[in-house]
N, C-alpha and C positions, 0 to 999 in steps of 0.2 A: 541750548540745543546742540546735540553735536556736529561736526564739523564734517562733511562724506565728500566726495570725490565725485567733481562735476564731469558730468555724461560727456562725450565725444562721438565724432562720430554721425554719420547722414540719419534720420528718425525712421522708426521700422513700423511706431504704432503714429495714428493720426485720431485726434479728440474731437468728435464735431458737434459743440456743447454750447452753456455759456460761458462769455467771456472768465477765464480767472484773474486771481487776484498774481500776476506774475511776476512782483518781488515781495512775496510769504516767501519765508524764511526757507520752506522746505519744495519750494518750488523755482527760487532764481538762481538764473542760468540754465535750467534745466529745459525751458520750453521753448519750441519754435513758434512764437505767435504770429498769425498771418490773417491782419483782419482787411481785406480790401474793397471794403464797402463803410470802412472806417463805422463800426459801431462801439469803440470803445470812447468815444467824446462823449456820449452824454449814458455810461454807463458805470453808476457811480463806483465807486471801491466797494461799499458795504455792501453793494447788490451782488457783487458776484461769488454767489455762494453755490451752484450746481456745481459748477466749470471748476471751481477751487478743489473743489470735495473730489470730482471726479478724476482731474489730473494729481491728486496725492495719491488717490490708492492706487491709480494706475503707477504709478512712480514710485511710488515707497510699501505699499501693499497696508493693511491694516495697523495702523500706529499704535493699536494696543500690541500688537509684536515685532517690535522696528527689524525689519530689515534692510540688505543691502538696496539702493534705488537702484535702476536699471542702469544700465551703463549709457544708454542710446536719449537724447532728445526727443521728447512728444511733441508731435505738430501738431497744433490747436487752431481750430478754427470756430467762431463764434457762428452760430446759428438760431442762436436764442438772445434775447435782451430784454429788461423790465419792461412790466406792463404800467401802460402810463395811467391806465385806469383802475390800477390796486393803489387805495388811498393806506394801503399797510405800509410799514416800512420796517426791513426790507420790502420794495415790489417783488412780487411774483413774476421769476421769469420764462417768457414766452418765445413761440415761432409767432412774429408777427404778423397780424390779420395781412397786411397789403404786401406778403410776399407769399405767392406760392410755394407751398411746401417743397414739391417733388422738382420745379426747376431749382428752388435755393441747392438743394442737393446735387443736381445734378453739376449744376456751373461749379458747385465745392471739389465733388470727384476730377469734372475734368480740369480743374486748377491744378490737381495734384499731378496729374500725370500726362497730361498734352500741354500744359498753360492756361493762360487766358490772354486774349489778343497778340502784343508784341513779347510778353513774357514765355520764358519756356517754363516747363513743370516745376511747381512748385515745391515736390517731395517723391521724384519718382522712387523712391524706393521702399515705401510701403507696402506693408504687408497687411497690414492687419487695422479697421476703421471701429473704432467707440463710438455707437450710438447709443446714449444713454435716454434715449426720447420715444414715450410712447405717445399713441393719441389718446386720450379718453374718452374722445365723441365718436371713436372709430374702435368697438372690439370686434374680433373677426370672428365672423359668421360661417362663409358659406363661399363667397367671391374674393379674389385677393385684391389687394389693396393697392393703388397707384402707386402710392410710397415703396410698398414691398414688392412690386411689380419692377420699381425702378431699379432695386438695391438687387436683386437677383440678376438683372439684367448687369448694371453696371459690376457688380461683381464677378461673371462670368467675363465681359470685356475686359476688364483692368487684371484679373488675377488678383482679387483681394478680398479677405475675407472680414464681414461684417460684423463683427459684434455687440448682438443688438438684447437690449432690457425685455423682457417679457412684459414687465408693465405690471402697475400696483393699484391694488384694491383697497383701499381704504375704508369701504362705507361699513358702518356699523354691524356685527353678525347677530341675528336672533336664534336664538335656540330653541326655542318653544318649548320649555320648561320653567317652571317658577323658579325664581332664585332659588328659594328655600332648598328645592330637590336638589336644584346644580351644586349649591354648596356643601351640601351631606352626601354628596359623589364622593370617593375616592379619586385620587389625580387620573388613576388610569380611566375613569368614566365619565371624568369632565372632559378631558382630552378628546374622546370618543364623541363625547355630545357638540362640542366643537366643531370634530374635524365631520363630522355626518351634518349640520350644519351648512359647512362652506362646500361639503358636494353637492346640498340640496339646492343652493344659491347659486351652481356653478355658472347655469345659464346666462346668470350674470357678472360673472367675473372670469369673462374670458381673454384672451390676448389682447393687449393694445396693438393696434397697425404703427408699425410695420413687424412686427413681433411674427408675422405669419411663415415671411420670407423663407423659400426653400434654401436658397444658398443660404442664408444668413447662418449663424449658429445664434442661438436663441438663449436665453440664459432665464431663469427663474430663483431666486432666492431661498434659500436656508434658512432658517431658526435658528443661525449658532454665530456665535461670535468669540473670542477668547478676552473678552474685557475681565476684570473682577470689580467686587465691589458688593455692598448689598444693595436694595432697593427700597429704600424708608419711603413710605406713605398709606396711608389704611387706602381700603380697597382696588391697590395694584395689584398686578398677579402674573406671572409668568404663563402663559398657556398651556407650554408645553415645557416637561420635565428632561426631554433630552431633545440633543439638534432632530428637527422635522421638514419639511418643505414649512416655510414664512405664509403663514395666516393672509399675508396680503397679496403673496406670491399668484400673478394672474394662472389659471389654469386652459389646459389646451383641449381638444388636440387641437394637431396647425390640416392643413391644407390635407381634401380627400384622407381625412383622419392620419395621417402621419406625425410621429411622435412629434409631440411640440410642451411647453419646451424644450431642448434638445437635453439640457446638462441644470441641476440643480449648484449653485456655490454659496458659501456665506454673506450673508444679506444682512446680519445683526439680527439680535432676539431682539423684539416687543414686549412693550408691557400692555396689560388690557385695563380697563375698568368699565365699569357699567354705564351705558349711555341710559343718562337721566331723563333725557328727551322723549326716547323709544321704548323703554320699558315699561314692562304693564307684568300685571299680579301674575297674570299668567306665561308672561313670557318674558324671560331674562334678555334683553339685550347687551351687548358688551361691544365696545370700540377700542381700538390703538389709542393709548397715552399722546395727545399734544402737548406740545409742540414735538413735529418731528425730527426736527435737529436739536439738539440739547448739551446744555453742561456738564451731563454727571451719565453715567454709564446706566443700563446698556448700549450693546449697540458698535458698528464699524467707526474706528477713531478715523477723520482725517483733517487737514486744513480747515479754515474756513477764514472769512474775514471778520473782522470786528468792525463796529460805528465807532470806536474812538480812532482817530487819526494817527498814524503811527505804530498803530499795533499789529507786528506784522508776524506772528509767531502762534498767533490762536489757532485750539482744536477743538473739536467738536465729535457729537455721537450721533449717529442718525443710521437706519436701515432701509431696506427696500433691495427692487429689482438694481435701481441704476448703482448702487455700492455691489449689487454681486457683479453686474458686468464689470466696469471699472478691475474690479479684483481679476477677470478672467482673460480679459485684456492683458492686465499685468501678466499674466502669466504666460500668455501669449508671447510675450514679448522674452521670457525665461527662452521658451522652447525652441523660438526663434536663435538663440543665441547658442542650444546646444546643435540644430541643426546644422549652425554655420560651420560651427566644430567639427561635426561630421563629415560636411560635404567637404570642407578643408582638407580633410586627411583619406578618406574615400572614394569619392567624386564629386571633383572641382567641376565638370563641364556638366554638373546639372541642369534641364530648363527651368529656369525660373517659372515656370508655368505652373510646376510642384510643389512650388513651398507655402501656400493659401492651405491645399488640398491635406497636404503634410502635417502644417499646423493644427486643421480642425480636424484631424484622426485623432494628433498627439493629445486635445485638450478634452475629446471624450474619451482616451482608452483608457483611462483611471478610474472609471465610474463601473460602480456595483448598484446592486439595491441594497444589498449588505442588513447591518443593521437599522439603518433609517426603514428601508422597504418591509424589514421585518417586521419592526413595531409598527409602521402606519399598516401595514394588512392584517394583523392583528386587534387595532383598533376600529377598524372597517369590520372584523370576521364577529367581534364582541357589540356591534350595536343594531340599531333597527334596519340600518339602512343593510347591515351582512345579512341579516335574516329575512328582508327582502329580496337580496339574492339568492340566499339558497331555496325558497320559496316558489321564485321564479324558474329556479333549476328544474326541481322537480315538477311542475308543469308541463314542462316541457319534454324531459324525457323519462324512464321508467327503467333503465341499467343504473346502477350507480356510479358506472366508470362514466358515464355519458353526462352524470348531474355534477361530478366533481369537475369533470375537462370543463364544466361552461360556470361553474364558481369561481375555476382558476382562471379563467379566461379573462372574465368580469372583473376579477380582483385584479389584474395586469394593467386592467382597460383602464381604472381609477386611476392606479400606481403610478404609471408611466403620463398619464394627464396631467399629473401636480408636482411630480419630480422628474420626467423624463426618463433619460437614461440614468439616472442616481448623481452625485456630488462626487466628482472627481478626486482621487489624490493625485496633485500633476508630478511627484515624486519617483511616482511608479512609473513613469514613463522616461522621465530624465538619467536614469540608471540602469544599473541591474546588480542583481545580489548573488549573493551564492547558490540561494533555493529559487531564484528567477532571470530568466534571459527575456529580453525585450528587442524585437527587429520591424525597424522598420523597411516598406518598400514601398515603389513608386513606378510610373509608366503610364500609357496613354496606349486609349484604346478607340476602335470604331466600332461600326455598327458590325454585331457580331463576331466580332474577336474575344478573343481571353486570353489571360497571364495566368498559368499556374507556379505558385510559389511552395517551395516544398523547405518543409522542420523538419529538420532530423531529431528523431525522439533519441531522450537522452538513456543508454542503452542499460543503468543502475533502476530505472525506475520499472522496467519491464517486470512481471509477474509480483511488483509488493504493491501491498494494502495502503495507500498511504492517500488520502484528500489530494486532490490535483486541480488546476482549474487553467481552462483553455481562453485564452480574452482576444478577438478579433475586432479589429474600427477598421473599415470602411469609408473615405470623404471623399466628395469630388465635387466639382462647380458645374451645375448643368446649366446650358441654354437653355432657355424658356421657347416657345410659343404661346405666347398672349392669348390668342383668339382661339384657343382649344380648349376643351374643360380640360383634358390629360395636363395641361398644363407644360409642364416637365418633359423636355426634348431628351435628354437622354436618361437610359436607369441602367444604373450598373448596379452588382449582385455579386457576393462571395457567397461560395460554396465548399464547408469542410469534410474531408473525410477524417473524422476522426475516430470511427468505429474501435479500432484497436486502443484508444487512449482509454477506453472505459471512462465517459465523460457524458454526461446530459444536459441538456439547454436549461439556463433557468433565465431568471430576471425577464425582460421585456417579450413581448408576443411574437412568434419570430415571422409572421405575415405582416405587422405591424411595420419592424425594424425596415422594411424594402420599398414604404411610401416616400422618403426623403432624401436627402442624399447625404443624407450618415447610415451605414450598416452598422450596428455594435451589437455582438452578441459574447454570452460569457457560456463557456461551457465546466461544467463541475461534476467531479464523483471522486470515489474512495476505493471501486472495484480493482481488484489485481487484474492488470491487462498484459498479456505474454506478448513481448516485442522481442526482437534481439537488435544487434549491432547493424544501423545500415538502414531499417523499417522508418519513415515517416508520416507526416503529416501533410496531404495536400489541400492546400486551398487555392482557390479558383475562381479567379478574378471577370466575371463575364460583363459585358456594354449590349445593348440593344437599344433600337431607336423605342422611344414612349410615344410623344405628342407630336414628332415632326421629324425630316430628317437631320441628320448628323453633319454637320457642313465640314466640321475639320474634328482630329482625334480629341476624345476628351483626357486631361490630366486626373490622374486619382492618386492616392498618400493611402497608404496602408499599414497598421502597426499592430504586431501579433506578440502576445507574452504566455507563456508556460511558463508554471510554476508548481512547487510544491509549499508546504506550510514550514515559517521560519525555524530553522533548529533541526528541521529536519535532514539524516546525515544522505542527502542526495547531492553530487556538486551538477545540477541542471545546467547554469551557466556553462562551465567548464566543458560540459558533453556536448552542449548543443556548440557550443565556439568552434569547437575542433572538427567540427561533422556537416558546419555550415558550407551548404554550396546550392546556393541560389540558380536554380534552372528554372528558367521561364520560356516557355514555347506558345507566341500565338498561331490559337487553332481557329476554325469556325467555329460556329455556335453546332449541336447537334440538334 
């Protein structure tokens, strides 16, 4: 295994998992472990295999493509340990019964950053927490959840942002088709009979708690992973023929319907076969391939431990929600490091109060629906369940423009429940190219004030033909109010003028995008828009109180990209560089 360059430096992301195996090969020295409730005595080696998995990706990112490992130490705290009542071995590891959840959490957060007793903080300099833990006897309904009550809460105190698993479905899917028929589908119509399927079941594969959390960013799984290899064994099968939202990938929405989960990322492909138990002539059942961790690919590479003694260098293949967090984490922890950059050379006397808010803009503005949104709306528009909505449509109204606005509407409402805001490229954000400039901004607001931020359009794109697309995020940490249904003490709201850019909204709902507290919207078109030198774009950053008052200004992170299509001879970059001059004027609200 090769030899990398041991991390330095105070930890930025903290894991609150189980125990890992913390001298594997690709994990010593790297981790700050801090178990003060001493749960690593009776927690063998070979057990710990969550905590192992999850501090590799977060640390080295998916081992089917080695990259560089962060530079910074992961603080690890144990919050799970074997169950003493799985007679498997490995146990199954647990939050166990005789600890409350939502104190074990709590005492963990304020360890990190007040102490505990005579100690002082144990890692004040976090940013960024890994919960890779959902419940399964708690999917969210209707009410939020103490867990997620607690993490919204303690996230807006500490300044840190959650990054929590959506939570995975595992139980068997029915189709309600005979083998026979499923198998003399085409892939695009087994696909289809699938994914109509797990929306008809949605009711039951909804968020694990704490998965709800407004602050939290919320992660849900992908269908894709970059392993190779084939797949030997009669009646395997791949589901799905390119990356999709993950078959086991819990589905939302989160809270007073706000998009949940927030960001789809790579979770590993599955493989399916036919559950033998549940199938009947008339109706194909099919299940995920066990075991879920494995020797031989597919699936996200990471650590893992071994039962023989000594063997400190093993990897493994396994998917799900908690491998796409893990990974987004990681990346977290990337973007952390170009902001330091930034702030280093821009402004050093930042409040830290923006770098939570900053991070969870920077890790959705790379998400589209793109091609993944295309093909799942297209799989939806070709099966029963599309033709029940357009069906629906025209019930209801009798214009055509009226039966289309509520198909598209409907298709949105799916899309954005199983994917979110789309699967990030976190690359788009850590740069800029020659056909795109990326800025971020930042500020604190009260009740009724706003920041307007103005782009200067780059003055070569004025009156030509050329695809363009406008990408705003929006993040901030809101106070809660517990005891209100509004929940959500404060809502802030960007507003573009971007009339002149010849640009239309697409991907997510945009009444939807203002229930949580991420805004992302992408705007796109091709139209010739007549600008000249000096004409911009304003956006307009507004706060109002929601569920209660505002006690002090809220922090929000904002990251806005224009671009044109690669190759194309615009230098965007260069125009927007030289024309930048950030004016922000808080006004009332009108």
């Amino acid at each position: 295994m090769e030899e990398m360059p041991l991390p330095s430096g105070d930890p930025v992301i903290a894991l609150f998992d189980g125990l890992p195996l913390a001298n594997h090969q690709l994990l010593a020295g790297r981790l700050v472990v801090d178990d003060p409730d001493d749960w690593g005595t009776d927690y063998a080696a070979a057990g710990r295999i969550h905590g192992t998995a999850m501090a590799s990706l977060i640390i080295h990112g998916d081992r089917n493509r080695p990259t560089t490992p962060l530079p910074a130490p992961v603080y690890v705290r144990p919050i799970m340990r074997p169950d003493p009542r799985d007679y498997r071995s490995p146990k199954q590891e647990y939050v166990p019964d005789n600890v409350l959840f939502v104190d074990l959490l709590h005492r963990c957060a304020r360890r990190l950053f007040e102490g505990d007793g005579d100690e002082g903080p144990a890692a004040p300099g976090i940013k960024v927490i890994n919960l890779s833990i959902g419940d399964p006897a708690r999917q969210f309904t209707h009410s939020m959840s103490p867990v997620a009550r607690l993490l919204d809460w303690l996230s807006e105190k500490y300044g840190v942002l959650f990054v929590v698993s959506a939570g995975n479905h595992a139980d068997p899917i029915s189709l309600g088709i005979a083998r026979d028929e499923f198998e003399s589908l085409e892939s695009d119509g087994q696909e289809a009979a699938i994914i109509q399927a797990l929306y008809r079941e949605a009711r039951h594969r909804k968020l694990l708690s704490p998965a709800e959390a407004i602050n939290g960013l919320t992660i849900g799984a992908a269908h894709h992973d970059v392993s190779e290899g084939t797949y030997p064994g009669s009646g395997r099968f791949d589901p799905f023929s390119e990356p999709m939202p993950s078959p086991v990938s819990a589905l939302g929405s989160g809270y007073r319907r706000a998009i949940k989960p927030d960001i789809i990322f790579t979770g590993g492909k599955i493989l399916f076969e036919e559950d033998l138990k549940n199938s009947r002539k008339d109706n194909f059942v099919i299940k995920s391939m066990e075991p879920a961790i494995r020797a031989a690919s597919p699936g996200n590479q990471a650590a893992i431990p071994r039962k023989s003694p000594g063997n400190l260098d093993s990897v493994a293949y396994s998917f799900g929600t908690s491998n796409a967090t893990a990974l987004i984490s990681r990346a977290a922890g990337v973007c952390h490091d170009t902001l330091q950059q930034i702030f280093s050379e821009q402004a050093a006397d930042i409040d830290t109060r923006t770098h939570a808010p900053l991070l969870k803009a920077m890790l959705v503005h790379g998400c589209s629906w793109d091609r993944i949104g295309e093909h799942l709306e297209s799989q939806i528009e070709h099966s029963a369940l599309g033709e029940e909505i357009k069906t629906r449509a025209e019930s209801l109204y009798s214009r055509q423009a009226n039966i289309s606005g509520e198909i598209n509407r409907q298709y949105k409402a799916l899309l954005s429940r199983w994917m979110g805001y789309g699967m990030p490229e976190i690359e788009r954000v850590l740069g800029c190219t020659e056909q795109r400039a990326t800025l971020l901004g930042f500020g604190e607001l009260s009740d009724g004030n706003a920041h307007v931020f103005r782009l200067p359009l780059p003055p070569s794109l004025g009156s030509v033909r050329e695809w363009r697309r406008l990408t705003v995020t929006l993040a901030w940490l809101s106070p809660i109010s517990p005891n209100t249904q509004k929940y959500r003490t404060a809502s802030l709201w960007f507003e573009v003028d971007n009339k002149g850019l010849g640009t239309e909204r697409s991907d997510a709902d945009w009444q939807a995008v203002k229930r949580g507290t991420v805004q992302h919207e992408v705007f796109e078109g091709e139209k010739a828009a007549p600008f000249t030198d000096g004409d911009a774009i304003a956006i307009k950053v507004n706060c109002r109180e929601d569920a209660g008052k505002i006690q002090s200004p809220v922090a929000y992170g904002l990251a806005v990209s224009l671009e044109v299509a690669e190759g194309v001879d615009i230098a965007v970059y260069d125009e927007v560089r030289t024309r930048i001059a950030q004016a922000i004027q808080p006004q009332p609200m009108p």
